[in-house]
C-alpha positions in Angstrom: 0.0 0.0 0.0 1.4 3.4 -1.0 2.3 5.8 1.7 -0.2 8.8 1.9 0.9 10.2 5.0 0.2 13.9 4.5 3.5 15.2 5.9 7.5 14.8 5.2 9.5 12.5 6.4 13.1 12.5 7.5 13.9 10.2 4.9 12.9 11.9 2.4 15.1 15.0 3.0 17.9 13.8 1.0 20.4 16.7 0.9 22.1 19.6 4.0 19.7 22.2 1.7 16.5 20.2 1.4 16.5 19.7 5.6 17.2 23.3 6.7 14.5 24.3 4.0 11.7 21.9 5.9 13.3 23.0 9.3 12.8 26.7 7.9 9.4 25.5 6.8 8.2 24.6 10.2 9.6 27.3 12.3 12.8 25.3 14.2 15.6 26.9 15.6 18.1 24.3 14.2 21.4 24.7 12.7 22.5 22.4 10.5 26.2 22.9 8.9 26.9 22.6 5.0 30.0 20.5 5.7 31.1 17.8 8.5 33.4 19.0 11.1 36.7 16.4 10.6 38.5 14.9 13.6 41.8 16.8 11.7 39.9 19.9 12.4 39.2 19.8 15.7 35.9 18.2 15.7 34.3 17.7 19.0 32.7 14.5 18.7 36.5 13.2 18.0 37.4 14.2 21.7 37.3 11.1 24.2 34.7 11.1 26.9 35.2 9.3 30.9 32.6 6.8 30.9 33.0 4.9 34.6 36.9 5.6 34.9 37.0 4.3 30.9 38.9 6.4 28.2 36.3 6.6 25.4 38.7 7.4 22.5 36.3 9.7 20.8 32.2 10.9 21.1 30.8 8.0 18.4 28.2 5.8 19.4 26.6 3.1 18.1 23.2 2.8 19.5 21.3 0.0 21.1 19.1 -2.1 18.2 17.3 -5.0 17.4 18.6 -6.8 14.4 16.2 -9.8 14.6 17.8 -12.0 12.7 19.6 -14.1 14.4 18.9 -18.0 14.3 16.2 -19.3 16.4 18.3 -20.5 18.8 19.4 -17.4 19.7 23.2 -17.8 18.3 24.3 -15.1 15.1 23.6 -15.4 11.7 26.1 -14.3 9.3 23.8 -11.0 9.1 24.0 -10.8 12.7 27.7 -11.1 12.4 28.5 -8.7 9.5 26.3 -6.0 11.3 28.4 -6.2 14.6 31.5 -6.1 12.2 30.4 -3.2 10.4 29.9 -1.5 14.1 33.7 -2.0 14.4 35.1 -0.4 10.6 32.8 2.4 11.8 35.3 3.6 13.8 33.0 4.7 16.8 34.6 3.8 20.4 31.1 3.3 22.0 29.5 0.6 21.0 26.0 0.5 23.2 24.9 -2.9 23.5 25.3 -3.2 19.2 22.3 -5.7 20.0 18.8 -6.2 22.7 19.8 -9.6 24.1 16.9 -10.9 25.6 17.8 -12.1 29.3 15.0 -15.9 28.7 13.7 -17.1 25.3 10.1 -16.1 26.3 11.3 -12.1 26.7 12.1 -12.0 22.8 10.4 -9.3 21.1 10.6 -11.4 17.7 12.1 -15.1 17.1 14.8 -14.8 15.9 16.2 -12.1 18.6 19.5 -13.0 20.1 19.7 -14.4 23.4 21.8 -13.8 26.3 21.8 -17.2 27.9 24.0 -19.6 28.6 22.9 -21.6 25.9 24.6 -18.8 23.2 27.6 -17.8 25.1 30.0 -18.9 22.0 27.6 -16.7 19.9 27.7 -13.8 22.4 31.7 -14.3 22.2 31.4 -14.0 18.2 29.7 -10.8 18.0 32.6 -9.5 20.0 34.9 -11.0 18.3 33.6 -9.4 15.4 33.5 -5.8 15.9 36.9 -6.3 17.8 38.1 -7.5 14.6 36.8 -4.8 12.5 38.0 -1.9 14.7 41.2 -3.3 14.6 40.7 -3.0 10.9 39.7 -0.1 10.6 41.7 1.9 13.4 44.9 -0.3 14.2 43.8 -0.7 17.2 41.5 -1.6 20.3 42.5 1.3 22.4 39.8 3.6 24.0 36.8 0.8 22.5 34.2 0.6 24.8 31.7 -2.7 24.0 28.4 -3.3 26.3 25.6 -5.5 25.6 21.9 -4.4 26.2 19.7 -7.2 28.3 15.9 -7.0 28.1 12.9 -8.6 28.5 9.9 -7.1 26.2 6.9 -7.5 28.5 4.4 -6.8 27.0 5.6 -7.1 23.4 7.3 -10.6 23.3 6.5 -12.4 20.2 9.2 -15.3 21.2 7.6 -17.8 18.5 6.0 -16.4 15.6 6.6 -12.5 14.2 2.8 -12.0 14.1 1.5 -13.0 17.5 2.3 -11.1 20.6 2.2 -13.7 23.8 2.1 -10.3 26.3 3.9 -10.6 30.0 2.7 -7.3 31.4 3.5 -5.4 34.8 -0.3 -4.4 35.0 -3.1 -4.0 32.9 -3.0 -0.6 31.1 -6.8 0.4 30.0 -5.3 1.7 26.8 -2.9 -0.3 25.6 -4.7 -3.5 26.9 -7.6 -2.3 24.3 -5.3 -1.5 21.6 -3.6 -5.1 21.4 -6.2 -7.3 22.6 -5.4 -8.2 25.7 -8.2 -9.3 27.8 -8.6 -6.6 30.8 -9.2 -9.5 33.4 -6.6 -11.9 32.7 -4.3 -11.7 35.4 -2.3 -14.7 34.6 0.1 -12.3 32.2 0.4 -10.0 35.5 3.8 -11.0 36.6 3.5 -12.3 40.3 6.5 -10.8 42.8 7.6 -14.3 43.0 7.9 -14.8 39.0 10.0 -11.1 39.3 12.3 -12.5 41.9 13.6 -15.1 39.8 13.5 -12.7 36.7 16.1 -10.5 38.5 18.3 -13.6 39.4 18.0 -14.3 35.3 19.1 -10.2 34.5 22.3 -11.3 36.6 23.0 -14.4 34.7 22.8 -13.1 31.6 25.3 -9.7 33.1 27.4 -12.4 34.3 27.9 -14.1 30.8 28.5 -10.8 29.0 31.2 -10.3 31.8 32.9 -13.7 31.0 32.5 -13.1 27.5 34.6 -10.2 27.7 31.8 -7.2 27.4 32.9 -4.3 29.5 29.0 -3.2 30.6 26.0 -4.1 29.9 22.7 -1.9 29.2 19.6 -2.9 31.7 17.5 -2.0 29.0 14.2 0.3 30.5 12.8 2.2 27.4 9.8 2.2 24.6 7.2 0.0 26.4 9.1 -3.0 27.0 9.4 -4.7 30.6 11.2 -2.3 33.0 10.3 0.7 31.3 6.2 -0.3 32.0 7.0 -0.7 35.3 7.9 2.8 35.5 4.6 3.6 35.0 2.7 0.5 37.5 0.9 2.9 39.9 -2.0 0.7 39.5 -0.2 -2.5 40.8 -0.3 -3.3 44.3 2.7 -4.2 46.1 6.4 -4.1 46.5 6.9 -3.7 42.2 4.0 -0.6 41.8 2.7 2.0 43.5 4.8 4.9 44.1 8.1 5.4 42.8 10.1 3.4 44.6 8.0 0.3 44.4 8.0 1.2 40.4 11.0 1.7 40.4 12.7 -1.2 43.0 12.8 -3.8 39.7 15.4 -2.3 37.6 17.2 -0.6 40.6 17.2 -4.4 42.4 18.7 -5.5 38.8 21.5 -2.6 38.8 22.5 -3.2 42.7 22.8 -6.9 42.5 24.9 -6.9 39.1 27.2 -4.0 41.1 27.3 -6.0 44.2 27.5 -9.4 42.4 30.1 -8.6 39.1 32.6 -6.0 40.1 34.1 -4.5 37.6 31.4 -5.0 35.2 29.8 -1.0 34.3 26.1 -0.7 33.9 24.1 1.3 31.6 20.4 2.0 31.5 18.6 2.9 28.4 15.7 5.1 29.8 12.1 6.3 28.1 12.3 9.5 30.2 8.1 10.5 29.2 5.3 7.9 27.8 2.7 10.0 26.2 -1.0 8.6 25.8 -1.2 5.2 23.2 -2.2 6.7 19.9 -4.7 5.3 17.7 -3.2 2.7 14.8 -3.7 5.1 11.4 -1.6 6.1 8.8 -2.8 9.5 8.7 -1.5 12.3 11.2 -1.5 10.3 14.4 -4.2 10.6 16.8 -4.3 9.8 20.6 -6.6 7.5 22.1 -9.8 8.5 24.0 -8.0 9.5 27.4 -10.4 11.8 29.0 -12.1 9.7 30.7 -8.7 8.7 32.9 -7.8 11.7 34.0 -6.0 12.2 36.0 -3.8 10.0 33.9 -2.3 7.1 36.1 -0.5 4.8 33.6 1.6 6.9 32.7 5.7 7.6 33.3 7.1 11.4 32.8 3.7 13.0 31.6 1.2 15.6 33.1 -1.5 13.7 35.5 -3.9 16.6 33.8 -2.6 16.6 29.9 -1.1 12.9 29.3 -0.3 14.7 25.9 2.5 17.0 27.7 5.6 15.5 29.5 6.1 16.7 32.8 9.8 15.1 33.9 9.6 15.4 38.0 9.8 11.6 37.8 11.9 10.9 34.8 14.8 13.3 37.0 14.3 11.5 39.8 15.1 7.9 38.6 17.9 9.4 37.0 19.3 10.4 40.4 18.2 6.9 41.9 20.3 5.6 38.9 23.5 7.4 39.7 23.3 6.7 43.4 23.3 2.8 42.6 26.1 3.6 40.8 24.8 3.4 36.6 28.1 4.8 34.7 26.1 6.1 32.0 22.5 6.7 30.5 21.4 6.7 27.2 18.1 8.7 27.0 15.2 7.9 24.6 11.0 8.6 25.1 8.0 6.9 24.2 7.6 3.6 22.2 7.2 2.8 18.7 4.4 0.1 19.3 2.1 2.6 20.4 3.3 6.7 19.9 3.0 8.4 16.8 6.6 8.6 14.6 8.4 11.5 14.8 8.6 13.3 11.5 9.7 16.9 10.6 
């Protein structure tokens, strides 16, 4: 079906003059240069950066991503493989988890998502291998490379056996977003128990223990765009110790980050962190539209927006957890917002 989205999108700004004319279009305050900035002169993104007591050699970074195509055991494909060497020759020295390992085989957001089990170490050890190898390539040498590798669990957006069925874990039932995928409001055997979490925390260490045998240097306890932790954020409605206020909704991924501190010295820790969750928009490919909200107000299932206007972020909270995050002693934080399941694309 052809795309009749009335408006512009970045990709189709193919040239330096055809994106400062839309940004001059729409009214943005946002300079763009003619020309890239090269390391030889004096380019500040070639400058390192202390991450944890690491030397980053320069301010490159490859961002967190889901290939989904590994095999279905979890372990690389040769796609898989030439991607994470490809992160190497690219010369960046912050390579950000390359790739969302899911911490179980039931947390995959798509089958063929690689897995950070036991069961895949040698394929963990190969995609480090790789962009090892191609950095070396590329730069002569491994100094100032910085590798993670980003653990997750997708929640309510596993699809661990087939690409077109969800099979949902959810923190609690969200009126909204419950509606919109079809979950069934009163089904409270996808609610994880405190129990169930328990032994899901012991799982996040496992797989941060592997990535520290591997050879990773940190890894990512992934909380952003709808998936696992990152709905927690937003689980006032759940009772107990995992909802509530914000430090029950918060105590999942925190319990995570102390015990792979306390447990794996040496090994850094990075969070990935939707800092707002607007309101679930309606599924159209016209201008996005929210979902019917009013009737929630104030808005309780949500993590970094107004309680009044769900459609305006209000970041009390968000700053907050990013406080609790450097006090349990996270190195670094990668911020990101909303989710692409359910928020409108960006587009300029």
């Amino acid at each position: 079906m052809a795309d009749s989205a009335p408006y512009t999108k970045v990709a189709q700004l193919r040239t330096v003059a055809e994106l400062r004319e839309r940004l001059a279009e729409l009214g943005l305050d946002l300079p763009v240069d003619y020309t890239i900035l090269t390391a030889e002169a004096g380019s500040p993104l070639a400058e390192p950066i202390d991450i944890g007591g690491f030397q980053v050699g320069n301010r490159w970074c490859i961002h967190p991503m889901e290939g989904w195509d590994a095999n279905p055991d979890g372990s690389p494909s040769e796609y898989t493989l030439r991607r994470w060497r490809r992160f190497g020759l690219s010369g960046a020295k912050l390579i950000w988890g390359g790739e969302a390992a899911a911490v179980r085989p039931d947390g995959r957001a798509n089958p063929q998502q690689t897995l950070a089990i036991e069961s895949n170490r040698a394929g963990l050890a190969a995609l480090l291998d790789e962009v090892r190898e191609g950095h070396l390539e590329q730069c002569g040498t491994l100094d100032g490379l910085l590798v993670g590798l980003q653990l997750t669990h997708s929640g309510r957006f596993c699809k661990p056996n087939d690409k077109k069925t969800f099979e949902p874990r959810i923190a609690y039932h969200h009126p909204l977003l419950d509606e919109k995928f079809g979950i069934d409001f009163e089904d409270e055997d996808l609610v994880w128990t405190d129990e169930q979490l328990e032994e899901l925390i012991d799982q996040y260490v496992a797989a941060a223990q592997l990535a520290q045998e591997v050879g990773y240097q940190f890894v990512d306890v992934k909380a952003c765009h709808g998936y696992l932790l990152h709905e927690f954020l937003s689980a006032r409605r759940r009772p107990g110790k995992f909802g509530g206020d914000l430090a029950g909704r918060s105590r999942l991924m925190l319990e995570i980050i102390r015990r792979i501190r306390t447990e794996l010295p040496g090994l850094m820790v990075g969070v990935r962190l939707s800092v707002f969750d607007f309101v679930p928009y309606k599924t159209s490919r016209e201008v996005g539209q929210p979902m019917d909200f009013e009737e929630l107000i104030p808005y309780d299932c949500g993590f970094g927006v107004d309680e009044e206007n769900p459609l305006t972020y209000d970041l009390t909270e968000p700053l907050q957890v990013i406080r609790m995050l450097t006090q349990a002693g996270v190195a670094t934080i990668n911020l990101s917002c909303g989710s692409p399941y359910y928020l409108s694309l960006i587009h300029i």
